[in-house]
N, C-alpha and C positions, 0 to 999 in steps of 0.2 A: 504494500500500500504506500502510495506516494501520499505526503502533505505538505503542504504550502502554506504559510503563514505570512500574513502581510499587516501591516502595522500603516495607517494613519489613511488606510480603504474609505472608513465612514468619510472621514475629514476631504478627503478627495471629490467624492459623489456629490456631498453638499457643497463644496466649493465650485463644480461642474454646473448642479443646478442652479445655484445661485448669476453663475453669468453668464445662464444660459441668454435670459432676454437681451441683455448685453453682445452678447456673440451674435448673433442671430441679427438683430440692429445693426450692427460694426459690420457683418458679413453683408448685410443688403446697402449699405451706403457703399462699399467696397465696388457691391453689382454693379451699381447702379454709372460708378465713378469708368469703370471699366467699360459698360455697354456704351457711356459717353464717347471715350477715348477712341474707342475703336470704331464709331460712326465719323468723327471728323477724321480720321487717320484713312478710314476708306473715300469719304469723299475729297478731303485736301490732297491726299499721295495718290491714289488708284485713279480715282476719276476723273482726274484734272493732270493728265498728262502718260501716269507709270505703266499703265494697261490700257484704258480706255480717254480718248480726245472727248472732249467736253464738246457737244455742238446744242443742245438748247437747256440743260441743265436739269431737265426730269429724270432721269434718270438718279442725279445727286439729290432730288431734291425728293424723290420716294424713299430714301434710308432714313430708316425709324429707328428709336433703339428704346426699350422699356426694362424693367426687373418684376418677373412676375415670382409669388412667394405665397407656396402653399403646405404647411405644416413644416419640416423640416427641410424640404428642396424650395431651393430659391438658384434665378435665373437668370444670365444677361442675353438678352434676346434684340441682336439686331439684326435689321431686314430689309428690302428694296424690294420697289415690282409693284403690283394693284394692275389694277385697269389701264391708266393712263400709260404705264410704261411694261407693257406683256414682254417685251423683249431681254427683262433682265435678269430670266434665267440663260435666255440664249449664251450671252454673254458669260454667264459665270460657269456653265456647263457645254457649251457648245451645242451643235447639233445639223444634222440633214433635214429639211422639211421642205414641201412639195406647193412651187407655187403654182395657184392654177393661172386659166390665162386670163386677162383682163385686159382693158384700155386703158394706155395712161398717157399721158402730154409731155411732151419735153419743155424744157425752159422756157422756150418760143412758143410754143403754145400749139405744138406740130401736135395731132392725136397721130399713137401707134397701137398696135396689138402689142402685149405681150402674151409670149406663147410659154403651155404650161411647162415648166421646167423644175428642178431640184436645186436647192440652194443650199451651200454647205456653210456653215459657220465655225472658227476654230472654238477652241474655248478658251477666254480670256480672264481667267479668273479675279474679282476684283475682291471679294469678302472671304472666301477661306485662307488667301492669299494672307489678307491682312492680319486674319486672327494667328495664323501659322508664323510671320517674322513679330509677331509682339507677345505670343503666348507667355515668354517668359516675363514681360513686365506686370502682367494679368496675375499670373504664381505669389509673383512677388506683392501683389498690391493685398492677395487674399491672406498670404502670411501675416502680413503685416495688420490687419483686422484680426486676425485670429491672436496675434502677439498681443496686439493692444486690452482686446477682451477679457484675455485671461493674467491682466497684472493685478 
């Protein structure tokens, strides 16, 4: 029979639970500071030049960033896309899709057919990109909530 004995368990648990609301609090300001960071880092570096040319700015201008917190998971949830701008998975995942054919004008105002054709896109990643070169400042931002929490 193995036994283990530990000394100052009780003292620990209430210490835990005690900052817990603390932790939890520190931990969601932490999110929240991060889901910031990392929407302006995708639109000021990725979208304005590193990956993708900026030409009417909806695409910058659909990255949303929130922390959502339910029970003990909490979130930093940033994102781009909706309606106005369908095209901003293309861009982050690439992809083949099939246009059909339609009429459209040139500059001049010439009308032409376009005939149905297959359009490739590369993928240009703008948001996993960014979370992947800052991951380690995000580590470091959650430590340091958790450091704070628990003095």
């Amino acid at each position: 029979m193995i036994s283990i004995q530990t000394q100052g368990a009780d003292q620990l648990v209430d210490f835990l639970k005690g900052s817990g609301n603390k932790l939890q609090g520190g931990l969601q300001k932490a999110f929240a500071r991060i889901a910031i960071r990392l929407q302006q880092y995708i639109v000021t570096q990725k979208l304005h030049g590193q990956v993708l040319h900026q030409r009417s700015g909806k695409l910058a201008g659909s990255v949303i960033q929130r922390v959502e917190s339910e029970g003990n998971k909490i979130a930093a949830i940033v994102q781009a896309g909706g309606l106005a701008v369908s095209y901003a998975g293309v861009h982050e995942y690439g992809g083949t899709f099939s246009v059909p054919e339609h009429m459209s004008a040139s500059r001049l105002g010439k009308k032409f057919t376009v005939h149905q054709h297959n359009a490739t896109y590369p993928e240009r990643s703008y948001m996993r990109t960014s979370l992947e070169e800052n991951v380690e400042m995000y580590i470091e931002e959650v430590n340091k909530a958790i450091e704070a929490a628990t003095k």
